[in-house]
N, C-alpha and C positions, 0 to 999 in steps of 0.2 A: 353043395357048394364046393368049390376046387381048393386045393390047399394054398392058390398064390391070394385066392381070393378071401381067405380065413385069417391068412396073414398079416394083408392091408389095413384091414379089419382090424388085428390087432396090434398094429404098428401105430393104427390113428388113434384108439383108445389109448396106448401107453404116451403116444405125444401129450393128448390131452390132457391125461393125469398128471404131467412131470412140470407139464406148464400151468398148472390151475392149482392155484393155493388151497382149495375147499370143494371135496364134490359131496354127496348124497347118494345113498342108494336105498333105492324105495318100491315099493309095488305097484304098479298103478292095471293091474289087471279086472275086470269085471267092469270098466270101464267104457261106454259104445262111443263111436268113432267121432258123435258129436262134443263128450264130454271131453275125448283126447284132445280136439282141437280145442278148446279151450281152455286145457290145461298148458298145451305149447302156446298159446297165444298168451297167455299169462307168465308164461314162462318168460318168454321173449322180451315181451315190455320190463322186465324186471333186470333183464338182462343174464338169465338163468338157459345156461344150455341145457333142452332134454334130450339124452339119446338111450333108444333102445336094447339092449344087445345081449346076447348069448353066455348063458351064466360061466360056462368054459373057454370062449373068449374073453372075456370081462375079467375071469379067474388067470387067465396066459397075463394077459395086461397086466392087471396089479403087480405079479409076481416080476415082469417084467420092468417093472416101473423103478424109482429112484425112492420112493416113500415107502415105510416099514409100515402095512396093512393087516400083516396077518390074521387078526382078527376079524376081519371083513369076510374070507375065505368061508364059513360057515354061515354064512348069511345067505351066498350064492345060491339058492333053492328058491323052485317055481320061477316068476316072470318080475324081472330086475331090469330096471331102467336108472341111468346115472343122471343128477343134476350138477353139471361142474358151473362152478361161478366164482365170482372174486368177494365179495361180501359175504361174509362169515354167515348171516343167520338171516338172512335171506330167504335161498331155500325151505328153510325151519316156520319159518312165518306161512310161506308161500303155501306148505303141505298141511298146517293146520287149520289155515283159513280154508283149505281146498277140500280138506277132510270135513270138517264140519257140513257142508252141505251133501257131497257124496259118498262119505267112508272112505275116497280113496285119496290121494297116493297112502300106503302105510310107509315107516319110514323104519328101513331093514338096518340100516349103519349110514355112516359119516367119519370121513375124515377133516377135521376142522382145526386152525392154529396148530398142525402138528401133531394133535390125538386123533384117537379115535373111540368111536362112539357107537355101541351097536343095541338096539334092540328099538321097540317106540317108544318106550318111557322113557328116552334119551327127549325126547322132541323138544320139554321144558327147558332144560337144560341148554338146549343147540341155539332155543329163542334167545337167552340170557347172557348168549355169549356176543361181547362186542368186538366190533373190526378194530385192526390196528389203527385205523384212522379215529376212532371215536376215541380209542384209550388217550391217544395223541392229545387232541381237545380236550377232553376231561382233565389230563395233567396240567397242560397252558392254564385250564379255568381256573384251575386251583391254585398254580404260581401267579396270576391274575390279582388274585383276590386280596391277598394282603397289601397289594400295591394301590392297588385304587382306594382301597381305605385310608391309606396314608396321605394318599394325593389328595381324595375329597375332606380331610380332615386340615389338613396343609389350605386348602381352599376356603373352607366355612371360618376358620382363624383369621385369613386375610380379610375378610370380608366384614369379622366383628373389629378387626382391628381400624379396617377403615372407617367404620363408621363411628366407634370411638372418636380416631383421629377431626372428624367431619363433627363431629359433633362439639368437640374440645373448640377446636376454629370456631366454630359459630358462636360460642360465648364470648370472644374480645370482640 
């Protein structure tokens, strides 16, 4: 491979990293070419990008990048493949449902909401962690909740009152 072509290579792995909130980095080696398609085809619907690539490019990229990874650096041995996506655990889901039928992807690190995460007994951990979107809604549901109680209590009251009232009328 030519040095303009190692490059490129590592110019689009650091774009990708600098632009994607959450990637994965996983094994997915021992795997035959029907299970790989199936693992990209899963990937895709999910909206998870896989890409393959060179533990020393991959290692230029990181280093290259705008995110503090260091710890990922040691993980870079054998055959490394990155999931970058935008939904935090995602991935996490994706690689354990995927594992269970074929042992593979294993899952080497992650950088996720700004940590990082290395080894596979991280996996539980990576499922558990919600999107900024979810935390978002959890919070509304919670500032929600004292309100509607108040409203449906505001509500069930009018409604004894009126029939109090309804009822008082009906006596003269």
């Amino acid at each position: 491979m030519k040095r303009s072509e190692k490059d490129a290579i590592i110019n689009s792995l650091t774009e990708q990293i600098n632009s994607t909130n959450h990637f994965y980095l996983a094994d997915i080696s021992d795997l035959n070419a029907s299970v790989t398609s199936d693992l990209r085809r899963t990937c895709f619907k999910q909206d998870v990008k896989l890409v393959v690539a060179k533990n020393t490019l991959l290692r230029k990229a990181l280093e290259n990048s705008d995110k503090d990874v260091q710890e990922l650096y040691d993980v870079l041995k054998g055959n490394t493949s990155v999931m970058f996506t935008e939904a935090a655990n995602v991935p996490a889901k994706l690689i354990k449902d995927f594992s269970k039928k074929y042992e593979r992807p294993i899952l080497k690190g992650a950088y996720v909401e700004e940590s990082v995460y290395v080894g596979a007994d991280q996996l539980e951990t990576l499922i558990a962690v919600k999107s900024k979107n979810e935390l978002i809604a959890d919070l509304v549901a919670l500032l929600q909740s004292p309100i509607k109680t108040v409203v449906s209590q505001l509500q069930s009251g009018g409604n004894i009152l009126h029939g109090v009232l309804t009822t008082l009328g009906e006596k003269e």
